[in-house]
C-alpha positions as CSV (number, residue, x, y, z in Angstrom):
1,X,9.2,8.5,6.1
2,X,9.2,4.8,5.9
3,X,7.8,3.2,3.0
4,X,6.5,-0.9,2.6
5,X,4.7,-2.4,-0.4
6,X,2.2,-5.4,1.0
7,X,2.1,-7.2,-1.9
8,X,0.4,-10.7,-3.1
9,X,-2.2,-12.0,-4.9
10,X,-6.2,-10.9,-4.8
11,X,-7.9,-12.7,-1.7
12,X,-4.9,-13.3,0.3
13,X,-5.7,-10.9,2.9
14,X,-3.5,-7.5,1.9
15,X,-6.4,-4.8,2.6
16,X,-7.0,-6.4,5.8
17,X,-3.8,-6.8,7.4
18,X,-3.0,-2.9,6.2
19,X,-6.8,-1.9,8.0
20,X,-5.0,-3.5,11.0
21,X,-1.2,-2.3,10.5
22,X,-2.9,1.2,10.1
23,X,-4.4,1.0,13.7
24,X,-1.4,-0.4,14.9
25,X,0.9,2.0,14.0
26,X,-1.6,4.5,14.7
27,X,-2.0,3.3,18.6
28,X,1.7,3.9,19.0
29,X,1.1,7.8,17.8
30,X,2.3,7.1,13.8
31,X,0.9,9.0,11.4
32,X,0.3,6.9,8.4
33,X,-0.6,7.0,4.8
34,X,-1.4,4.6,1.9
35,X,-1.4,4.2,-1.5
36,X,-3.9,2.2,-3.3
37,X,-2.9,0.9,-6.8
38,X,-6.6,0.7,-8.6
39,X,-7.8,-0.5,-11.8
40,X,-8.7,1.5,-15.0
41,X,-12.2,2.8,-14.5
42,X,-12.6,3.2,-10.1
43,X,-14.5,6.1,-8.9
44,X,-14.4,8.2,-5.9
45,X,-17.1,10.3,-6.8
46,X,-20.9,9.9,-7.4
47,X,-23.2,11.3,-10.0
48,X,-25.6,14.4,-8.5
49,X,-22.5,15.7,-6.3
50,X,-21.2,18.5,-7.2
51,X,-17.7,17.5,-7.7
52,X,-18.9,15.0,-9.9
53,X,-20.7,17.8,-12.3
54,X,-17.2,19.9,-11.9
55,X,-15.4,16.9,-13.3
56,X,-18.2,16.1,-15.9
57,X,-17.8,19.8,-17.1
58,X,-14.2,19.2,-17.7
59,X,-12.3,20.0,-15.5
60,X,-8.4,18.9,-14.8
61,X,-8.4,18.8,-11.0
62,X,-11.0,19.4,-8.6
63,X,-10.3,19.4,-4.3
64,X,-13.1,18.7,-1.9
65,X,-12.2,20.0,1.3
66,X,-13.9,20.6,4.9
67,X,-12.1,21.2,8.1
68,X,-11.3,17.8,8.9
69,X,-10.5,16.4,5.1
70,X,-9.0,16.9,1.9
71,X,-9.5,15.1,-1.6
72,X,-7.7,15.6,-4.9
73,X,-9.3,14.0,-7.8
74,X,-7.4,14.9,-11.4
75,X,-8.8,13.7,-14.8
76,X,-6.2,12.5,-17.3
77,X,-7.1,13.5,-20.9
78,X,-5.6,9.7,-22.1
79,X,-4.2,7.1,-19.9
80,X,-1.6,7.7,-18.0
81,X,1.0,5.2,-16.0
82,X,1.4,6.4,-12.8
83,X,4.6,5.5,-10.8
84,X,5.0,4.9,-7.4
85,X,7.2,7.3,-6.7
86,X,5.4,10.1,-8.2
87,X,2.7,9.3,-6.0
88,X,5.0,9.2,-3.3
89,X,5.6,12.9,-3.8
90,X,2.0,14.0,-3.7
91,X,1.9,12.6,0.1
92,X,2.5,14.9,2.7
93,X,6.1,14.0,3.5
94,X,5.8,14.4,7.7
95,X,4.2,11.1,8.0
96,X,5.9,8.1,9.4
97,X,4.6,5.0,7.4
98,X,3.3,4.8,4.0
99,X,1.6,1.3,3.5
100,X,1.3,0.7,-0.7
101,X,-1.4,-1.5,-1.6
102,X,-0.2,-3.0,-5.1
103,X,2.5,-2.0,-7.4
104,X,4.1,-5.3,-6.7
105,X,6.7,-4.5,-9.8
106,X,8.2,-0.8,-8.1
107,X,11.4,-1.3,-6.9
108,X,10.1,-1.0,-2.8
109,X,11.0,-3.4,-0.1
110,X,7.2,-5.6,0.6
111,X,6.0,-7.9,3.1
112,X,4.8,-10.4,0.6
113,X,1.1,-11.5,2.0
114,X,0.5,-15.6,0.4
115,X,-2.0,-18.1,1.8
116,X,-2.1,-21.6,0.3
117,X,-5.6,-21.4,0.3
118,X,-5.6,-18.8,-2.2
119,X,-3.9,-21.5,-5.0
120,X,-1.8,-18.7,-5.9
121,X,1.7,-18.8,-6.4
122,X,4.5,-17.4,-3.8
123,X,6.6,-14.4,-5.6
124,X,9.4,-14.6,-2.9
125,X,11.4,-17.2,-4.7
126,X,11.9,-14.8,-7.5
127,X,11.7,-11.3,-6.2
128,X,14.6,-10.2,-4.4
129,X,12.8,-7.0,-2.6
130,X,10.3,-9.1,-0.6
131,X,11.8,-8.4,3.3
132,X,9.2,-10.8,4.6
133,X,7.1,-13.0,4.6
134,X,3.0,-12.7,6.0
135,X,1.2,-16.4,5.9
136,X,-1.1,-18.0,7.7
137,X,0.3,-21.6,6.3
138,X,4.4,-20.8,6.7
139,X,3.9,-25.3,6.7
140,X,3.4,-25.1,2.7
141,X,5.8,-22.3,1.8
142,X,7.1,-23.9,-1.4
143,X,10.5,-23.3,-0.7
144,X,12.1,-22.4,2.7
145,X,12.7,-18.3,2.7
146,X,15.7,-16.3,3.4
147,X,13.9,-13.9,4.9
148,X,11.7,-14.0,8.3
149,X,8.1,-15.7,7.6
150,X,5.5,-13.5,10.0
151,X,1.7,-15.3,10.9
152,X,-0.6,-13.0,8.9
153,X,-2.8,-13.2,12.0
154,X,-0.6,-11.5,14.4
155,X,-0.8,-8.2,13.7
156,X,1.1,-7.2,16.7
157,X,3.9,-9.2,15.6
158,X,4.1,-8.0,12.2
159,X,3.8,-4.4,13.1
160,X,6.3,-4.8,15.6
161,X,8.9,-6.4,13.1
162,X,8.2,-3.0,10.9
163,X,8.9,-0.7,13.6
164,X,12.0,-3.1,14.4
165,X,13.6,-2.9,10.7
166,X,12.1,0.4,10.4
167,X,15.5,1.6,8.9
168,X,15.6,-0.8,6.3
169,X,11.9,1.0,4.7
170,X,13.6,4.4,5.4
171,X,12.5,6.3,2.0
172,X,14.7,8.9,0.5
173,X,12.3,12.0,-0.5
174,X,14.8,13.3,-3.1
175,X,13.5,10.2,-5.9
176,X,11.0,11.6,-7.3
């Protein structure tokens, strides 16, 4: 399986370009996955389901499954970091792509996602792992890249420079 982190700052356009990288890759007969870094107190679950009462009533894990989906939700008794890779090995390995959301400090390759607009500062200069570059202003970059700079609004394009350097995301299943 091949793994990329689209990283950047909030509002620059990361959950939408994976919505479209997932049908992309999908369209060409990919399977793919994601992983979603999340803050503290995010919920899945509503009150008055009864997966909700199961967890309420204490319990560690509870799965919600039908014939067409599957859901693990776990409780932690204190906080708990989660690493990348451990969540890495929860996914069902025969999948081609895993798009990561987040976890912008993990040592994975990213497609770094900036937009001037946002005000936010570009992490390429700094961060060695970023492969490339998705912008929809590669005119303000602050500095010029050493790696390729993709338009954020080609979708095509960017998906098709995955699949090209698909080796390069090639994740070895044996980290965890």
């Amino acid at each position: 399986m091949k793994v990329i982190c689209i990283a950047g700052y909030s509002n620059c356009g990361k959950t939408h370009l994976i919505e479209r990288l997932i049908a992309a890759l999908k369209a060409r007969g990919l399977r793919v996955s994601t992983i979603k870094h999340a803050h503290h107190s995010f919920d899945i679950d509503h009150p008055g389901k009864d997966s909700f009462r199961h967890r309420a009533a204490g319990a560690f894990e509870v799965v919600v499954a039908s014939d067409t989906r599957l859901a693990l939700m776990r409780e932690f008794e204190r906080q708990t970091p989660l690493g990348v890779h451990g969540l890495l090995a929860e996914l069902d390995h025969g999948v081609d792509w895993v798009l990561v959301e987040g976890f912008k400090s993990s040592e994975l390759p990213r497609l770094e996602v900036w937009r001037a607009a946002a005000g936010k500062p570009a992490r390429y200069p700094e961060d060695g792992l970023v492969a490339a570059i998705a912008t929809d202003s590669p005119g303000q970059l602050p500095q010029a890249p050493r790696c390729p700079v993709l338009d954020l609004n080609d979708t095509e394009a960017v998906a098709q420079w995955l699949l090209a350097h698909g080796g390069r995301f090639e994740y070895p299943l044996n980290s965890t």
